[in-house]
C-alpha positions as a Python dict, from the first residue, in 0.01 Angstrom:
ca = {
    (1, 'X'): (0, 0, 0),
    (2, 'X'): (319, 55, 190),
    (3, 'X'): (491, -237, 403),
    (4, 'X'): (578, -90, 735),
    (5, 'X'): (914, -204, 740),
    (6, 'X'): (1086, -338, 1119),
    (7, 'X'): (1273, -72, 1278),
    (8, 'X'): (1598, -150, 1292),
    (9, 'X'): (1787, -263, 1574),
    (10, 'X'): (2004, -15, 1786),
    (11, 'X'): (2330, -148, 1870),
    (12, 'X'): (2410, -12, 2233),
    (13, 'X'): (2759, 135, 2186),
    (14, 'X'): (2930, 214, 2515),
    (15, 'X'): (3190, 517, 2496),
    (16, 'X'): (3402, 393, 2785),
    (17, 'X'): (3376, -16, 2741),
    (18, 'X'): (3646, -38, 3007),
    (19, 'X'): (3538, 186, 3262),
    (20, 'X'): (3418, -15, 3552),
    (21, 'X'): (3742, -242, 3534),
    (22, 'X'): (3912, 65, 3575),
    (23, 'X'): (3710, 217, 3889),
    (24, 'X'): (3774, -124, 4034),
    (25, 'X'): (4134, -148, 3978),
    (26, 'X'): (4117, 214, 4118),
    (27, 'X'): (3990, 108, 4443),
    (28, 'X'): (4186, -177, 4540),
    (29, 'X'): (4479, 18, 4434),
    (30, 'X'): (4340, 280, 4677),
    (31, 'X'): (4277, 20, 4937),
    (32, 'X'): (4631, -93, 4897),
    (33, 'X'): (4800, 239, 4959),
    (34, 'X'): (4575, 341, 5249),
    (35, 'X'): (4740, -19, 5432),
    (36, 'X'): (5108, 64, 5363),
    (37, 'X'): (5057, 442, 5540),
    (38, 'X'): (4917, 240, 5840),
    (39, 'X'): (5215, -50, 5868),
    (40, 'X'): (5475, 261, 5785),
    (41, 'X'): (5295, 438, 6045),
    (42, 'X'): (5342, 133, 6293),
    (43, 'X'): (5722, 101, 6163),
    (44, 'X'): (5776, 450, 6244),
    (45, 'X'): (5623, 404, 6566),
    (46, 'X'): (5822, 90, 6671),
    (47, 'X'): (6114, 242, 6549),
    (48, 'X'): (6062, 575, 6748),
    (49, 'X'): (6030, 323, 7074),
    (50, 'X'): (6300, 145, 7034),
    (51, 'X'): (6557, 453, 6917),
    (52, 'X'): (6450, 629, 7268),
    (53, 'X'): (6464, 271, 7454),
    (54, 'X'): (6811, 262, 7314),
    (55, 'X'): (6910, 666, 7454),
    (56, 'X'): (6779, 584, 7772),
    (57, 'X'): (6991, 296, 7834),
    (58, 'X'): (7275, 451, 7653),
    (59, 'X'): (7257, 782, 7903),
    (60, 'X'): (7186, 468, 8192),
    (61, 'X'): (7542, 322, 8074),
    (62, 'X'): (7719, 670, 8021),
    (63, 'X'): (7643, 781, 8424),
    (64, 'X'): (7738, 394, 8492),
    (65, 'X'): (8116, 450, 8330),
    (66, 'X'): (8091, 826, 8462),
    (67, 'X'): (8064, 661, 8808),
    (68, 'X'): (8344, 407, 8776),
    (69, 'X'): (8558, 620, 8664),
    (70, 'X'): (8508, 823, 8955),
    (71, 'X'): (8484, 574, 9206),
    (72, 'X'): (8841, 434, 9061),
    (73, 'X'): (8979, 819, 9067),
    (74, 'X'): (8845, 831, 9429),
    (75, 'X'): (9038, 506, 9504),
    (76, 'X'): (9330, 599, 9369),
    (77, 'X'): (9318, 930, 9552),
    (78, 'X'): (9269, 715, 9862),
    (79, 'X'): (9557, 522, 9798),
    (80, 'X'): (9757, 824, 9765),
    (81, 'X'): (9703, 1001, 10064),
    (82, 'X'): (9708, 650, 10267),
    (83, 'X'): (10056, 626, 10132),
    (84, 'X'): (10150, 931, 10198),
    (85, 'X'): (10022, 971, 10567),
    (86, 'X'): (10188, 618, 10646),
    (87, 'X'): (10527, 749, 10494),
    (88, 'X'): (10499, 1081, 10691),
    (89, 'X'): (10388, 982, 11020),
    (90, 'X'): (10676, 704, 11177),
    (91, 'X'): (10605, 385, 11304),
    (92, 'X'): (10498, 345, 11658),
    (93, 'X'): (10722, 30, 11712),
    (94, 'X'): (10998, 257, 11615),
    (95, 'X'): (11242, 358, 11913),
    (96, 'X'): (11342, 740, 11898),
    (97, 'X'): (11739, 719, 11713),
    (98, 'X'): (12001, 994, 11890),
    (99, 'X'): (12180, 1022, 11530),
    (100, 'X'): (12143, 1329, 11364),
    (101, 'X'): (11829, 1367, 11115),
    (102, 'X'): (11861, 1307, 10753),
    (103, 'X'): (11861, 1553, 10510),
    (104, 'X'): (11726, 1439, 10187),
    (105, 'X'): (11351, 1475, 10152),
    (106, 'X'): (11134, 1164, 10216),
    (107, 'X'): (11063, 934, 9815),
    (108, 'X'): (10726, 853, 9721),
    (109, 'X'): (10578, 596, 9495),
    (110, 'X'): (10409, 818, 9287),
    (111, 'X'): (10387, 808, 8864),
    (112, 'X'): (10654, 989, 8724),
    (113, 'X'): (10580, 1346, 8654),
    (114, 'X'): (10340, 1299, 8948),
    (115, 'X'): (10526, 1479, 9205),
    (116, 'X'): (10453, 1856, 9092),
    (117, 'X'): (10062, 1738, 9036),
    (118, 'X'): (10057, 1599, 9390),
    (119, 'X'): (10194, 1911, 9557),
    (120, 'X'): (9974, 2070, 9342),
    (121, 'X'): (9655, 1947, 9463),
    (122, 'X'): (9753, 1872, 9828),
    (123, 'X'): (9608, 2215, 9918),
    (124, 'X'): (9297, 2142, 9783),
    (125, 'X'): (9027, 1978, 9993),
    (126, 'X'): (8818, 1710, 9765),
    (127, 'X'): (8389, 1739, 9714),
    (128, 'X'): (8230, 1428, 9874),
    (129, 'X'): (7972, 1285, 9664),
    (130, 'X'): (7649, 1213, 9771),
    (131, 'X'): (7535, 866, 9882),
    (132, 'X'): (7291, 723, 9619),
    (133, 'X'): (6947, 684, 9660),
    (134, 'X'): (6780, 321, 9668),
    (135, 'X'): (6696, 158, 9405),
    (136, 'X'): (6301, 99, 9347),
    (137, 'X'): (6129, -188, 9186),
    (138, 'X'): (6053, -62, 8887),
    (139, 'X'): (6489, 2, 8821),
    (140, 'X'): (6572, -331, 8956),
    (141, 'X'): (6326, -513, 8735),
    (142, 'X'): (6367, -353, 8355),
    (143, 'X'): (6050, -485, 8187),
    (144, 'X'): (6206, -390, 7817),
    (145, 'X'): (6428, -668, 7835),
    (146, 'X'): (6160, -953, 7916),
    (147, 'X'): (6185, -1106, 7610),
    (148, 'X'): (5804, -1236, 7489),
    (149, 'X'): (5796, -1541, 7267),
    (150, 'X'): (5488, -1684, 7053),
}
């Protein structure tokens, strides 16, 4: 008679042994690169704020020297024609002279090289500039530079 004889043993063999280590890795590395688009994306953000915070108040300081300057040129124009008016026009505590008039032309104070620019522009009638408007709460109190501590 035969002897059945034990089937032998089957050894599982896997194909891919490191397979799930890998799908792992793969999703943490995933998990990784799907945070750093959303802090970039908050970077880019804060950095988009704070570039147009920084134009604003760059254009704010631009009209600010704009208007200076202006309001000096004005002042010195002022200054000018105040000189000039009080040079022209004689003094009331003067008493009239019987000598003959003089016959040099009147000196003014002006810059040198200033004399052909100023009879240049004494024809010309200067642009007032309108009064400014009040300023509201929300430009007196700027609430980007409250500075916010932990």
């Amino acid at each position: 008679m035969a002897i059945p004889q034990a089937l032998p043993a089957r050894k599982s063999k896997r194909k891919h042994p490191m397979l799930p280590v890998l799908i792992v890795l793969f999703l943490v590395s995933y998990g990784l690169m799907c945070l750093l688009a959303v802090e970039q994306d908050r970077t880019i953000s804060a950095q988009r704020y704070l570039i147009q915070s920084l134009l604003g108040d760059s254009s704010e300081l631009s009209n600010l020297k704009g208007k200076l300057i202006q309001k000096h040129y004005a002042d010195a124009q002022a200054q000018a024609k105040a000189g000039s008016r009080s040079q022209a026009q004689p003094p009331l505590t003067q008493v009239p002279s019987t000598q003959a008039p003089m016959t040099q032309a009147p000196m003014t104070q002006d810059k040198p090289g200033g004399n052909a620019q100023s009879s240049h522009n004494a024809g010309k009638s200067r642009k007032t500039v309108p009064p400014k408007p009040p300023l509201g709460i929300s430009d007196i109190v700027d609430g980007r530079r409250i500075v916010e501590t932990i």
